[in-house]
LOKOL-153550 format. One record per residue (C-alpha): residue in three letters; x negated, y, z negated. Coordinates in Angstrom, 2 decimals, always signed. Each point is the difference from the previous one (the first is absolute). Example, Ala and Ser with C-alpha at 12.3 -4.5 7.8 and 13.67 -1.06 7.14 Angstrom:
> res,px,py,pz
> ALA,-12.30,-4.50,-7.80
> SER,-1.37,+3.44,+0.66
This chain:
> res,px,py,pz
> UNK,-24.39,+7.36,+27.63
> UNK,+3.53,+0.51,-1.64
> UNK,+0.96,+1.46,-3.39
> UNK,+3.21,-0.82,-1.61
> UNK,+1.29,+1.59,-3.52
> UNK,+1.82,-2.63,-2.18
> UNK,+2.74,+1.78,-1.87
> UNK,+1.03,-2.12,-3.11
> UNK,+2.48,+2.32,-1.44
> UNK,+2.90,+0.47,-1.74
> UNK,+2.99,+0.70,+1.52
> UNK,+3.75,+1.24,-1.98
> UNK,+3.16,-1.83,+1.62
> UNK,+2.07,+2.11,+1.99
> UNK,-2.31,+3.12,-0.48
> UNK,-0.50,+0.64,+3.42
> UNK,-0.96,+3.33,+0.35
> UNK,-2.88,-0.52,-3.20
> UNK,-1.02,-3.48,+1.79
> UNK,-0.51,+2.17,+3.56
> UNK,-2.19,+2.20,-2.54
> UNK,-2.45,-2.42,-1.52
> UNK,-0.36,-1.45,+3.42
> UNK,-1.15,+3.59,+1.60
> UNK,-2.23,+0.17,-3.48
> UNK,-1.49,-3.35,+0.86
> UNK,-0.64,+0.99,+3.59
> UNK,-1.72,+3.20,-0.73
> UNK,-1.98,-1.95,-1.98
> UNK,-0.56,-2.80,+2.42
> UNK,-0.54,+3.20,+3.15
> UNK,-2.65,+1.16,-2.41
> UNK,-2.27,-2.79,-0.45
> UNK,+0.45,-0.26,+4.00
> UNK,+2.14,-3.48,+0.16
> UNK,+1.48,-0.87,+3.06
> UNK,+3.07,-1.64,-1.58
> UNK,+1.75,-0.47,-2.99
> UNK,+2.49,-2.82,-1.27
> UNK,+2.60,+0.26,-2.36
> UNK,+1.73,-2.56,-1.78
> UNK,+3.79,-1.77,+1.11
> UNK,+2.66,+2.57,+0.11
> UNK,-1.90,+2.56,-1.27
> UNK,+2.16,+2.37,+1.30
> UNK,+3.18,-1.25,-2.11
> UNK,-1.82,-1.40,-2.54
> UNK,+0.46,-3.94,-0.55
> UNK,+2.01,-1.44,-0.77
> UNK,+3.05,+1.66,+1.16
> UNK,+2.48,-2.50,-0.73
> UNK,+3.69,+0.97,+1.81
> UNK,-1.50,+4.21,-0.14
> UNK,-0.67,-1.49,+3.86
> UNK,+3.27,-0.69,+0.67
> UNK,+1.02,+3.90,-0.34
> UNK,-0.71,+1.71,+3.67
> UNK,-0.93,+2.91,-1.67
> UNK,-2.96,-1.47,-1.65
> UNK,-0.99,-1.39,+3.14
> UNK,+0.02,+3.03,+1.86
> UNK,-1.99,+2.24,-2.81
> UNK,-2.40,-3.01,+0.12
> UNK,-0.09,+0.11,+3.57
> UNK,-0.49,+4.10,+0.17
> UNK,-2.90,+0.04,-2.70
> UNK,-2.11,-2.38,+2.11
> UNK,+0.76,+2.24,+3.24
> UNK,-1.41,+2.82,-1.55
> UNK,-3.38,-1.88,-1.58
> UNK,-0.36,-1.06,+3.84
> UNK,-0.14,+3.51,+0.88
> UNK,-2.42,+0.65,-2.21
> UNK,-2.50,-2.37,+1.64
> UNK,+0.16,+2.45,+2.95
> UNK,-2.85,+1.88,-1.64
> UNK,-2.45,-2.97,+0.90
> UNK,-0.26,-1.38,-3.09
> UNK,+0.18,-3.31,-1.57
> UNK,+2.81,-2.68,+1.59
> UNK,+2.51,-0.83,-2.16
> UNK,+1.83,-3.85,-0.93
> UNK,+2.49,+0.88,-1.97
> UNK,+2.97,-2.34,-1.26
> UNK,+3.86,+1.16,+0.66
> UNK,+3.62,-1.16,-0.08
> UNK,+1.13,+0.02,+3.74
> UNK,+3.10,-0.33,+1.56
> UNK,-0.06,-1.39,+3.50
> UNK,+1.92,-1.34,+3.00
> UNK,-0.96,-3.54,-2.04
> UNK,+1.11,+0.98,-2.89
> UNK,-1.76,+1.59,-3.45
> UNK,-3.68,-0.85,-0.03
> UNK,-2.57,-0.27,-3.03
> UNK,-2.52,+2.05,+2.83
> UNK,-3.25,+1.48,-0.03
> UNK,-0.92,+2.62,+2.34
> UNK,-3.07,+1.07,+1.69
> UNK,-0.50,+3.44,+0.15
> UNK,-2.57,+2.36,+2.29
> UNK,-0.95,+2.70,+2.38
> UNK,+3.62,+1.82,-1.39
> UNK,+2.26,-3.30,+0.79
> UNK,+1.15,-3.12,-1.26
> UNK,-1.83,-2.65,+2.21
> UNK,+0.79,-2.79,-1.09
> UNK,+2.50,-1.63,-2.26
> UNK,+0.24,-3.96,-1.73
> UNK,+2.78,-1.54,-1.86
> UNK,-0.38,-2.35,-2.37
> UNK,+0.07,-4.10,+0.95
> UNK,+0.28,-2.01,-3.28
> UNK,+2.38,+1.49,-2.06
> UNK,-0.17,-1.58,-3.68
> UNK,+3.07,-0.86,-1.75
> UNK,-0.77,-1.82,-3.17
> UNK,-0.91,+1.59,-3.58
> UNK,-0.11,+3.27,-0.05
> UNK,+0.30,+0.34,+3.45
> UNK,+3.51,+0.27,+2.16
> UNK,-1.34,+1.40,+3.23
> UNK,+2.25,-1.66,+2.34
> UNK,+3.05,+1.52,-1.85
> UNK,-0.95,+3.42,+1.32
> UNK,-2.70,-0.20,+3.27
> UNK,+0.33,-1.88,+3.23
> UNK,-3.35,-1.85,+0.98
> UNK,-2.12,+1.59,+2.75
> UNK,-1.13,-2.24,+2.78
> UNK,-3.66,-1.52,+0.18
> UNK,-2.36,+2.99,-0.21
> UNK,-2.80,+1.21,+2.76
> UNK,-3.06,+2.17,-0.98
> UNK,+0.01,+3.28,-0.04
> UNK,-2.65,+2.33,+1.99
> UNK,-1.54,+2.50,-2.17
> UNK,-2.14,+2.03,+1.15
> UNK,-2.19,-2.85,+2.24
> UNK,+0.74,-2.70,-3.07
> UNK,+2.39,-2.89,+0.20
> UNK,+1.74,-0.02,-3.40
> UNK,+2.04,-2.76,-1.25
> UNK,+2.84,+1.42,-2.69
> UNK,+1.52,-2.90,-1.41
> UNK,+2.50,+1.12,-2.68
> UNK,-0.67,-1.22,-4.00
> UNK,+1.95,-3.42,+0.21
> UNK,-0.89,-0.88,+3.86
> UNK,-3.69,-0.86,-1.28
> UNK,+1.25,-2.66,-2.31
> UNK,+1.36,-2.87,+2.07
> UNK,-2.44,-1.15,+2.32
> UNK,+2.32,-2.12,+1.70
> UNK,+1.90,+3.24,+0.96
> UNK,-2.88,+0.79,+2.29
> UNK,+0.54,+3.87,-0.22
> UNK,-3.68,+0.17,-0.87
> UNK,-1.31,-2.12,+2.53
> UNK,+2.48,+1.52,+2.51
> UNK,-1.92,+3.33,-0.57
> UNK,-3.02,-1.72,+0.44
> UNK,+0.75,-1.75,+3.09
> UNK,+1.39,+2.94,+1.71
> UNK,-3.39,+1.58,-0.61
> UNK,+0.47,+1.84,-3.46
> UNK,-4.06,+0.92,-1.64
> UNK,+0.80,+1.33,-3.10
> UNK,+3.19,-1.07,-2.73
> UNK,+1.64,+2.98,-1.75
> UNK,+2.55,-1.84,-2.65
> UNK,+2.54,+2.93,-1.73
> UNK,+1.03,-1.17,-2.91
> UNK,+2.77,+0.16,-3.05
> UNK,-1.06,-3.05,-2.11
> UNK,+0.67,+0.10,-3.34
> UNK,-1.72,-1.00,-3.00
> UNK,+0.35,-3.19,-2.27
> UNK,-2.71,-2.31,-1.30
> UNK,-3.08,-1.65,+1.79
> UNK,+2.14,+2.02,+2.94
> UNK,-3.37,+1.36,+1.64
> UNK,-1.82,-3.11,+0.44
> UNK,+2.90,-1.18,+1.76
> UNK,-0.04,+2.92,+2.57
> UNK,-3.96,-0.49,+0.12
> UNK,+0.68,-3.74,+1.14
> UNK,+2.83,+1.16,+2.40
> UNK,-2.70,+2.57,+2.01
> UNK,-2.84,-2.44,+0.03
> UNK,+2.72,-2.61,+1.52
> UNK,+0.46,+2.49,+2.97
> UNK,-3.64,+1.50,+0.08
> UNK,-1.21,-3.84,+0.59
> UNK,+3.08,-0.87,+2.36
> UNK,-0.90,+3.14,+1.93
> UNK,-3.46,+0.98,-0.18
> UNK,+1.36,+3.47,-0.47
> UNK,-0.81,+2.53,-2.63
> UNK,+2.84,+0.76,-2.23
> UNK,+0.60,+3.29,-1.97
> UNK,+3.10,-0.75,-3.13
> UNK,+1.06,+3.42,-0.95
> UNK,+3.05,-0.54,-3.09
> UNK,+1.90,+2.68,-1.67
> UNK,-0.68,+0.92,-3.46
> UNK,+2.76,+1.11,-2.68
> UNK,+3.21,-1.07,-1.44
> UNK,+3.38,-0.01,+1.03
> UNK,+2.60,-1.38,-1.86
> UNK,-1.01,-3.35,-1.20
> UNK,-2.62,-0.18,+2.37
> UNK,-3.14,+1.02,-0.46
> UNK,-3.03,+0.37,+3.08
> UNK,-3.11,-0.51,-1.38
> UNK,-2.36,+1.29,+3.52
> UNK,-3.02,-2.26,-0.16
> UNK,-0.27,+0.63,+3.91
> UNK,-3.02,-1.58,+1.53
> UNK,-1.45,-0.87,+3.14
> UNK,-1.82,-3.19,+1.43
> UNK,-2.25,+0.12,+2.83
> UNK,+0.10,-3.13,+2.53
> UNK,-2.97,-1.77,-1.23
> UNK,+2.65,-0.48,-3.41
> UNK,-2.23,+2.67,-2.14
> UNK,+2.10,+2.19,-2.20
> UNK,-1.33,+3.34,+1.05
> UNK,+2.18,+2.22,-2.40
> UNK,+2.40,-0.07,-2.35
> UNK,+1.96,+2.32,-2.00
> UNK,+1.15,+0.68,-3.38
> UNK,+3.17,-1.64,-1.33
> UNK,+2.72,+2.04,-1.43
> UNK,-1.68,+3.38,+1.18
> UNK,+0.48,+2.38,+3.00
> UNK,-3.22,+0.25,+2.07
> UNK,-0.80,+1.36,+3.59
> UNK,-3.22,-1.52,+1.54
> UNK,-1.57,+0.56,+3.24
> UNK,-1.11,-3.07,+1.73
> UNK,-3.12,-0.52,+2.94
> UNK,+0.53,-2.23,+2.57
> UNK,-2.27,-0.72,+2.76
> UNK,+0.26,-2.99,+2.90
> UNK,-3.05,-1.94,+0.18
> UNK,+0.11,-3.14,+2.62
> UNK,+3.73,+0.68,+0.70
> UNK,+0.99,-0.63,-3.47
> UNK,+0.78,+3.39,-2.25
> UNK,-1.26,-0.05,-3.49
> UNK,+0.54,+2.00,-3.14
> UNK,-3.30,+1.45,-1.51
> UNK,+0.09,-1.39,-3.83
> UNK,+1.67,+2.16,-2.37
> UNK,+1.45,+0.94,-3.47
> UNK,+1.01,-3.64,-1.73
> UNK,+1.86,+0.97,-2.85
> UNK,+0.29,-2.78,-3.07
> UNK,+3.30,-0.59,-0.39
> UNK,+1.83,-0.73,-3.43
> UNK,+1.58,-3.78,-0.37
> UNK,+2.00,-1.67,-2.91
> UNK,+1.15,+1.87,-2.54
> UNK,-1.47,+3.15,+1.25
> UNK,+1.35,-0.39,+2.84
> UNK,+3.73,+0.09,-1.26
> UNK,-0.93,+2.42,-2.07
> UNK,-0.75,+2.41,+2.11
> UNK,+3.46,-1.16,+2.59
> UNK,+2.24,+0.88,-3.19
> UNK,-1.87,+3.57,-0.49
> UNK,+0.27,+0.61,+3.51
> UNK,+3.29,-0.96,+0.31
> UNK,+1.35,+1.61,-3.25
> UNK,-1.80,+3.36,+0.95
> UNK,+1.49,+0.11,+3.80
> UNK,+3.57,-0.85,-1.35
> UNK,-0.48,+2.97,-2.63
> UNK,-1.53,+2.43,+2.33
> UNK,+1.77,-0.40,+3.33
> UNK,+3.52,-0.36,-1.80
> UNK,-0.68,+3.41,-1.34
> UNK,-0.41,-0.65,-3.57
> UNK,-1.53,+2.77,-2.34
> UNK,-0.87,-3.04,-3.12
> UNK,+0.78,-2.99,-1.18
> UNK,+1.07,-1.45,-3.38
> UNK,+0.50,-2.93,-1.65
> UNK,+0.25,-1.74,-2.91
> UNK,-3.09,-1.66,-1.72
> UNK,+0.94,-3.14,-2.32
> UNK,-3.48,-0.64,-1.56
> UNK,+0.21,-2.75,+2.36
> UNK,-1.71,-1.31,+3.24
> UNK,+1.77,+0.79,+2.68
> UNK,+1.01,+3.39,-1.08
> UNK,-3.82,+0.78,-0.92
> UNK,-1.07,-1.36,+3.13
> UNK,+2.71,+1.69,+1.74
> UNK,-1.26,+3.54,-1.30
> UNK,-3.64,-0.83,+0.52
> UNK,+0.90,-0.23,+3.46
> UNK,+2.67,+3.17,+0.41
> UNK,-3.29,+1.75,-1.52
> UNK,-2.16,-0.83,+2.39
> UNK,+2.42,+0.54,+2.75
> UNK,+1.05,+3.69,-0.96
> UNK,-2.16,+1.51,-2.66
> UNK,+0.79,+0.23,-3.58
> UNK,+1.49,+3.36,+0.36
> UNK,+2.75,-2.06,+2.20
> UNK,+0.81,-2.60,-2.66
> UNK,+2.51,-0.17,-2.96
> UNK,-0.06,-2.45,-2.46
> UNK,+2.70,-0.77,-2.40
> UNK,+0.19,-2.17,-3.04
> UNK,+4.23,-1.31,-0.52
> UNK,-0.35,-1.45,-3.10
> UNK,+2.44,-2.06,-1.93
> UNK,+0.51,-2.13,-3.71
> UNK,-1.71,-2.54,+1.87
> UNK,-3.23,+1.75,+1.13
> UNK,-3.14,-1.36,-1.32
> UNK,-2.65,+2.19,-1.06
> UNK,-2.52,-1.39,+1.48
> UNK,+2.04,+1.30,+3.45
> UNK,+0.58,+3.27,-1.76
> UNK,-3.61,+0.37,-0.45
> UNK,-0.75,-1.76,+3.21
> UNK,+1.85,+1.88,+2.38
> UNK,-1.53,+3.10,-1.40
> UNK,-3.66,-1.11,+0.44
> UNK,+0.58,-0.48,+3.39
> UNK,+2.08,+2.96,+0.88
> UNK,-3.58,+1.89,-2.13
> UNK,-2.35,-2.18,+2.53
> UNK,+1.96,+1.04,+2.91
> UNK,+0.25,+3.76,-1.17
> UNK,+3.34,+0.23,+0.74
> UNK,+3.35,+1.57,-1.15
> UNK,+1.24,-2.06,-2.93
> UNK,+3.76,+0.43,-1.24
> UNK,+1.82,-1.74,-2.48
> UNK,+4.00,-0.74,-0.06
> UNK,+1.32,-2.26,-2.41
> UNK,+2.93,-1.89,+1.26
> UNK,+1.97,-0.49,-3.37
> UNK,+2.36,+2.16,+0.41
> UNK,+0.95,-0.43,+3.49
> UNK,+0.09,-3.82,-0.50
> UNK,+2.48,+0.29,-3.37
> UNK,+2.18,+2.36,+2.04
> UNK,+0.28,-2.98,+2.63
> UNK,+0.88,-2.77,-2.85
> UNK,+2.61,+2.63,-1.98
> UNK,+1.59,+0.30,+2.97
> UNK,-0.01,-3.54,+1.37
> UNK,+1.26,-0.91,-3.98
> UNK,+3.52,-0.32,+0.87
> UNK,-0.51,-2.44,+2.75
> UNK,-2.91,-1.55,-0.89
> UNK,+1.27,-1.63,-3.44
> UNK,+0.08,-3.22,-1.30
> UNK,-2.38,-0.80,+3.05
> UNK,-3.94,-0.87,-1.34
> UNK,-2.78,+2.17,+1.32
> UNK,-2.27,-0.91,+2.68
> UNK,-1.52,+0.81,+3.11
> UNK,+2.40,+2.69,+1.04
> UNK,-1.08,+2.13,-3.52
> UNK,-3.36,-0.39,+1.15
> UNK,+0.44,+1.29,+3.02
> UNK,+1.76,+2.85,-0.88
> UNK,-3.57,+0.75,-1.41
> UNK,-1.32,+0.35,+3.38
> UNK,+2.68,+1.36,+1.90
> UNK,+0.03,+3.15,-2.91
> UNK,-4.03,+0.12,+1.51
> UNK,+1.02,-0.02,+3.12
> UNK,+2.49,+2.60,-0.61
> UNK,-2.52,+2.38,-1.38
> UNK,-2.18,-0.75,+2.88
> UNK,+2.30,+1.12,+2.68
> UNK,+1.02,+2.70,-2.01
> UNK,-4.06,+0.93,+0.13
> UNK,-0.24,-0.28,+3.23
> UNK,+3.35,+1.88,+0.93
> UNK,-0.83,+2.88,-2.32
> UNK,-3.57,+0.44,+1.48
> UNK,+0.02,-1.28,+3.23
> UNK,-2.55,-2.91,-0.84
> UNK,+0.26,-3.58,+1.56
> UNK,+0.78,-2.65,-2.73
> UNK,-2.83,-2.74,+0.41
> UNK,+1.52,-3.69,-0.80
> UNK,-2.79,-2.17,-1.38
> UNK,+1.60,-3.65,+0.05
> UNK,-2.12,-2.50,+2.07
> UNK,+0.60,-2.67,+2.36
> UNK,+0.28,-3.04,-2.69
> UNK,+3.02,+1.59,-1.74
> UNK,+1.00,+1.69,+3.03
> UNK,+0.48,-3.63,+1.07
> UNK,+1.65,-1.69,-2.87
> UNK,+2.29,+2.98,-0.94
> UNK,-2.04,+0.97,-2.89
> UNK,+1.30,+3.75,+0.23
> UNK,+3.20,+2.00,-0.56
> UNK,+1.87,+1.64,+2.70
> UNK,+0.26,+3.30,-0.60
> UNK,-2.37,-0.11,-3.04
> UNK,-3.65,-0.79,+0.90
> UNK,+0.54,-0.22,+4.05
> UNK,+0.99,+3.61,+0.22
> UNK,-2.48,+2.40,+2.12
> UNK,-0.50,+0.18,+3.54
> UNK,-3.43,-1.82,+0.74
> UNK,-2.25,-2.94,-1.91
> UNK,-3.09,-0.16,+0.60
> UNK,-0.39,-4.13,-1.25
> UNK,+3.27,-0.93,+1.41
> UNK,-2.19,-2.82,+1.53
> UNK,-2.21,-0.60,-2.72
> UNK,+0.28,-2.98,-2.07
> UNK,-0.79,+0.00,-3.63
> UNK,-3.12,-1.19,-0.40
> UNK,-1.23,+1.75,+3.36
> UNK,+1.20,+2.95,-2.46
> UNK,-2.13,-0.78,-2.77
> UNK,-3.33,-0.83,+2.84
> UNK,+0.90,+3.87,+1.23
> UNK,-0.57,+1.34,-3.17
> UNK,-2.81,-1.55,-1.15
> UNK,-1.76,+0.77,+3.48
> UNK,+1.30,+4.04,-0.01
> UNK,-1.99,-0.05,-3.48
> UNK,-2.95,-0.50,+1.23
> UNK,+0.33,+1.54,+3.82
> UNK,+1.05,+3.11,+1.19
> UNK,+1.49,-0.49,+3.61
> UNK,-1.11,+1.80,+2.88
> UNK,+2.44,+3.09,+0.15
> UNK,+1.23,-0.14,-3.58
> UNK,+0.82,+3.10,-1.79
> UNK,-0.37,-1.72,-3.62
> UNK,-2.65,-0.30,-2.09
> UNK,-2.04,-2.29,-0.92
> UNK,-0.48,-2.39,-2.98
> UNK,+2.95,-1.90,-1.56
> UNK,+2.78,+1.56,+0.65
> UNK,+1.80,-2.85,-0.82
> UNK,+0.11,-0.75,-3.61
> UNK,-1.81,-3.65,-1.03
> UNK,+2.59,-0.57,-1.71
> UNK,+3.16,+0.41,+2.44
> UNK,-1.94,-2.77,+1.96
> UNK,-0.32,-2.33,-2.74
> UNK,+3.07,-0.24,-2.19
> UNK,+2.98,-2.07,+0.54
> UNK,+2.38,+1.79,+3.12
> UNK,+3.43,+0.97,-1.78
> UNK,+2.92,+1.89,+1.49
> UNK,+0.54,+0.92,-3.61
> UNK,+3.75,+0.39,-0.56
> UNK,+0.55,-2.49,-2.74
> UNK,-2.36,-0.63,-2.96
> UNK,-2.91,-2.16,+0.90
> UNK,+0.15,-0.54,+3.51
> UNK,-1.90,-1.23,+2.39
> UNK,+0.43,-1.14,+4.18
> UNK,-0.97,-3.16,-0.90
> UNK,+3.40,-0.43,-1.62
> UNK,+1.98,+0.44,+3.00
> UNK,-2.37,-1.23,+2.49
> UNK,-3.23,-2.42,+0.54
> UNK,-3.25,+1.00,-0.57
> UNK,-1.20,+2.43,+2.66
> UNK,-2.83,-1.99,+1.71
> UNK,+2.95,-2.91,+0.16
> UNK,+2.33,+2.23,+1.29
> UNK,-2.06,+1.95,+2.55
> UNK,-1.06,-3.36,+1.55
> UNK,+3.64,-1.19,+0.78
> UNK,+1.42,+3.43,+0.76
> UNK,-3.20,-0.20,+2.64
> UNK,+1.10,-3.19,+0.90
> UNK,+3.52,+0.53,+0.34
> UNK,-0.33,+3.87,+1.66
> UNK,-2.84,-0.12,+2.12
> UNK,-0.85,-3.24,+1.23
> UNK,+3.97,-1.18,-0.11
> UNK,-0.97,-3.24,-1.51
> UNK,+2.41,-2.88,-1.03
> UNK,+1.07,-0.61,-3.83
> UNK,-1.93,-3.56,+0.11
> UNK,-2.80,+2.07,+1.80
> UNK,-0.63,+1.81,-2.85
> UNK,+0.54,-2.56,-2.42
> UNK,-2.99,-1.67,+1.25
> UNK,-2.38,+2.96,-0.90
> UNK,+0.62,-1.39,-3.66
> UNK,+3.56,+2.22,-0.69
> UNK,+3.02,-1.59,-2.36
> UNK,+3.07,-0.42,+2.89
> UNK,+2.21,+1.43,-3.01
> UNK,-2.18,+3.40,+0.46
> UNK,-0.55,+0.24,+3.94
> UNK,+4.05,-0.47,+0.24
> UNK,+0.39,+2.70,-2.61
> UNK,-2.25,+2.38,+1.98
> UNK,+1.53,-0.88,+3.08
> UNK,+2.96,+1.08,-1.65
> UNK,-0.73,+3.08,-1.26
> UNK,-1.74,+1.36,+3.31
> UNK,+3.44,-1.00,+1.37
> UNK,+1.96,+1.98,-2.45
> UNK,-2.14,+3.03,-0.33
> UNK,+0.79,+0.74,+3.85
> UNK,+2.57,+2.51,-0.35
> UNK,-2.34,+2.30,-2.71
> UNK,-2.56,-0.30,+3.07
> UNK,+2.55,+2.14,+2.23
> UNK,+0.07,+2.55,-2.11
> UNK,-3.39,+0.27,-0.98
> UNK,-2.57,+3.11,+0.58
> UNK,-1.78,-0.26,+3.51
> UNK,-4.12,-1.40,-1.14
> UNK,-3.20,-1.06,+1.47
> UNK,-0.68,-2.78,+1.94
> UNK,-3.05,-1.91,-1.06
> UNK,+1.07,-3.85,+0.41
> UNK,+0.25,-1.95,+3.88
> UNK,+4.03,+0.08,-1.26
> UNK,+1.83,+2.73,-1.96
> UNK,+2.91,+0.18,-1.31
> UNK,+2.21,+2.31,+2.93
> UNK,-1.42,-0.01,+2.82
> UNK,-1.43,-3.87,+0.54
> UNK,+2.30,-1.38,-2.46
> UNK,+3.56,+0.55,+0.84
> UNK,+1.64,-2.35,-1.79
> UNK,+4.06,-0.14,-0.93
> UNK,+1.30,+1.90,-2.72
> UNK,+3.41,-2.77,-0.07
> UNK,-2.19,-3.67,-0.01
> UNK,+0.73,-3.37,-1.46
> UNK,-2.67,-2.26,+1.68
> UNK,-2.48,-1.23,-2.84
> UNK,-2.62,-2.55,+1.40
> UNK,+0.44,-3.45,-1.84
C-alpha cells in the first residue's frame, strides 16, 4: 500500500520563503491524512517560470536553502517530499526536483528535454540533466520524469525509467494553459501509460504569472489506461491518493473526476485567473478602468468583477461631444449590474486644452486621426492619473483583433498595466459575453444574471471619436477579419492560402499589412492573458523594423 498527496497549488515567483510555507501547509495536511509522499509541481520552490531570476546566484542559493530546511522537516517521519528547485551543480544550473526523507535529500533529478519554443526558453537558462534512473522511496521504484521529458517518446526518458525498473511515474509539472490544452496533455500520458505499462500521476501548477496562466487539471492514469482521478482546472486542490500493487503492477484506487470547463468557459475562467493573480501577487489594492458602453470594456469589467470583488473595482465613464447615449446609458447599466463604483469625467475640457494649445502649429492642416486620438489619450490621462492618485491598476480593455491591426492609440486606450483579452479576438469577445450572461464560473465573485447589457452586445462596435462611427469603417467585418488575423497569426498561413478560404487578395494583403505595422504598439503594450496556441509576446516575436510582405 502507498499514499501519495497531489499538491496542485499555486505558487508566487520569487517568493521563496511564502512558497517554503504553503509547501509545509500542504504537508501537514498531507502528514495528517497519513500519506506517505507528497509531489509538488516544477520549480515549486522558485516558482515557474523564472525566466533569467535563475541566472542571479543569490536566487539559487535561497532556493537551494528553503528546500534544505523542508528536508529537515521530514525527519519527524512524516510524509516524503518531491519537490521542484533551481539547482546549481558541477553540470551546470538544473530545472531539478528533489526527493526528500528520513531528514535528507535522497535523491535529486534534473530535467532531460528542455523546451524552447513558444512560451518556453528553457535552454537559455538550464543545462540538461543526463538520462534519469528511479528513485528508491521507501521500498518503491519511482520514475520522476520532469514536465517536458514525458512528451517525446522518441526521447526515451520514459521508457528509460521503465527499463531501469521504475513502477510508478511521478510527472512535476509547469504547463500552462491555452485552448483544447488538456486533452493534449491527456493524449501525451496515455502515449507513455501504453508505451510503458506504468501508472502515471500528472500533477500541474495552478495560477498566473505574468502572461501565463496554470490552469492545474492534474490527474492520474492507472496502467490498464483508466483515468483514476482528475482535478479541477484553474483551482488549488490537495488530494490524497491510494495505491496498492496487485500482480506486480501498482494501481490507483478510483477517485474524485472533476468536470472540467472547455470553450468559452474555459478561457473565461484563464483570463479571471490570470487577471486576479497579476492584481493580487503584484500587490495591487484595486483596479480601474474605463467603461465605453462597449464590448470589450463591459466584458473587461465583468471579468475584473469576478476576479476581485466589486468592492475592488472602479468604473469610469470619459465622455466626449461624440458619446452616444445609448453608451452613456449603457455603460451605466452595466456598472448597476455589476454593483460597482461608477464615476463620471467628461473629457471636454482636457481635450480643448490639447487643440488651443496645438492651434499655433496645427493650422491650415485638416483634422483627422490625430484629433481623435487626442480623445483617448485625454482618457488615458485621467486613467493614470486614477490609478496614481489611489494606487489602483488601470485595466486596458482592447482585444486581440485591434490589438492586431493597430486599432488603438498609444498612450490613449493601451495605457494600464494588464489586459485581460489581450488574446481575445472580437467575436470570441462578443461569444464571452453572451456565455458570462447566462453562467456564473466556478470561483467568480460576480453575480449573476446579465451583467452585460443586451444592448452593448448588439449594436454596431464604435470607437466613437467622430460623429457616426463605426469599426467597420476602418476595418472588415469582424467574422472576416478574425478569420485572416487567425490565419495569418496562428497558423502562419500564406496570402494565396487564405485567399482560398473565399477572402478578396486586396483585403488579406491589407491585413497582412496592418499586423505588420501595428508591431511596434505591441512592444509597448500592457502584459495580458494567454488564451490562443500563439500570443502576441511570448510565441510571436516578430520584428518591429520589417519590409517582407508575401506576394
Amino acid at each position: 500500500m502507498l499514499r501519495i498527496a497531489i499538491a496542485q497549488l499555486n505558487p508566487v515567483m520569487g517568493d521563496i520563503a511564502g512558497n517554503l510555507a504553503k509547501a509545509r501547509v500542504a504537508r501537514k495536511q498531507a502528514a495528517d491524512a497519513k500519506a506517505d509522499l507528497i509531489l509538488f509541481s516544477e520549480l515549486f520552490i522558485s516558482g515557474y517560470p523564472p525566466e533569467d531570476m535563475v541566472l542571479k546566484p543569490a536566487f539559487v542559493k535561497a532556493c537551494k536553502v528553503a528546500v534544505r530546511e523542508l528536508a529537515q522537516d521530514t525527519a519527524d517521519g512524516g510524509p516524503g517530499v518531491i519537490i521542484g528547485t533551481p539547482l546549481q551543480r558541477e553540470s551546470g544550473l538544473h530545472n531539478a526536483v528533489m526527493v526528500l526523507d528520513g531528514g535528507a535529500v535522497i535523491a535529486e533529478r534534473y530535467k532531460v528535454d528542455l523546451p524552447n519554443y513558444g512560451e518556453f526558453d528553457e535552454k537559455r537558462v538550464f543545462q540538461p540533466g543526463p538520462m534519469p534512473g528511479p528513485v528508491n522511496f521507501r521500498g518503491v521504484r519511482l520514475g520522476i520524469p520532469i514536465c517536458e521529458d514525458i512528451w517525446h517518446v522518441e526521447l526515451g526518458v520514459v521508457e528509460t525509467l521503465a527499463e531501469s525498473g521504475a513502477e510508478i511515474l511521478l510527472v512535476p509539472n509547469g504547463s500552462p494553459y491555452h485552448r483544447d490544452k488538456m486533452d493534449r496533455r491527456q493524449q501525451v500520458v496515455l502515449t507513455q501509460v501504453i508505451e510503458t505499462g506504468l501508472p502515471l500521476v500528472y500533477v500541474n501548477q495552478v495560477g498566473g504569472q505574468d502572461e501565463l496562466v496554470f490552469d492545474g487539471g492534474s490527474f492520474v492514469i492507472n496502467a490498464n489506461k483508466q483515468l483514476a482521478l482528475q482535478l479541477p482546472q484553474f483551482a488549488e486542490q490537495l488530494v490524497i491518493t491510494d495505491w496498492e500493487r496487485r500482480a506486480g503492477v501498482w494501481q490507483c484506487a478510483d477517485g474524485e473526476k472533476a468536470i472540467l470547463p472547455v470553450g468559452i468557459e474555459a478561457d473565461y475562467m484563464a483570463c479571471v485567473l490570470g487577471l486576479r493573480d497579476y492584481v493580487n501577487k503584484n500587490g495591487f489594492k484595486d483596479v480601474v478602468l474605463g467603461l465605453s458602453g462597449g464590448i470589450d470594456s463591459a466584458l473587461c469589467a465583468a471579468m475584473s468583477v469576478d476576479a476581485l470583488g466589486k468592492d475592488r473595482v472602479r468604473c469610469v465613464m470619459l465622455p466626449y461631444h461624440y458619446t452616444s447615449e445609448d453608451s452613456l446609458k449603457d455603460a451605466a447599466d452595466c456598472a448597476r449590474a455589476l454593483g460597482v463604483r461608477y464615476d463620471i469625467v467628461p473629457i471636454a475640457a482636457p481635450v480643448e486644452g490639447f487643440m488651443a494649445a496645438l492651434q499655433p502649429m496645427f493650422a491650415g492642416t485638416t483634422s483627422g486621426v490625430t484629433e481623435e486620438n487626442l480623445q483617448s489619450r485625454a482618457r488615458g490621462t485621467i486613467l493614470m492619473a486614477i490609478s496614481n492618485k489611489f494606487g489602483s491598476m488601470v485595466v486596458t480593455t482592447g482585444n486581440k483583433s485591434e490589438m492586431s491591426v493597430g486599432y488603438c492609440t498609444l498612450y490613449g486606450d493601451m495605457n494600464g498595466g494588464f489586459n485581460p483579452i489581450k488574446d481575445v479576438y472580437k467575436m470570441r469577445v462578443y461569444a464571452m459575453s453572451e456565455w458570462r450572461n447566462a453562467h456564473v464560473p466556478a470561483g467568480a465573485l460576480g453575480p449573476a444574471g446579465e451583467v452585460i447589457p443586451h444592448n452593448i452586445i448588439t449594436k454596431a462596435p464604435s470607437a466613437e471619436l467622430r460623429e457616426n462611427q463605426t469599426d467597420q469603417d476602418s476595418l472588415p467585418p469582424y467574422p472576416v477579419l478574425d478569420d485572416i488575423l487567425e490565419c495569418l497569426v496562428e497558423q502562419e498561413m500564406g496570402i494565396a492560402d487564405i485567399v482560398a478560404r473565399g477572402h478578396p487578395l486586396d483585403v488579406v494583403q491589407r491585413i497582412e499589412h496592418l499586423l505588420y505595422l501595428a508591431e511596434y504598439k505591441r512592444r509597448q503594450s500592457a502584459p495580458g492573458v494567454k488564451i490562443t496556441k500563439k500570443n502576441f509576446g511570448r510565441d510571436r516575436r516578430y520584428p518591429i523594423t520589417n519590409r517582407f510582405r508575401d506576394r
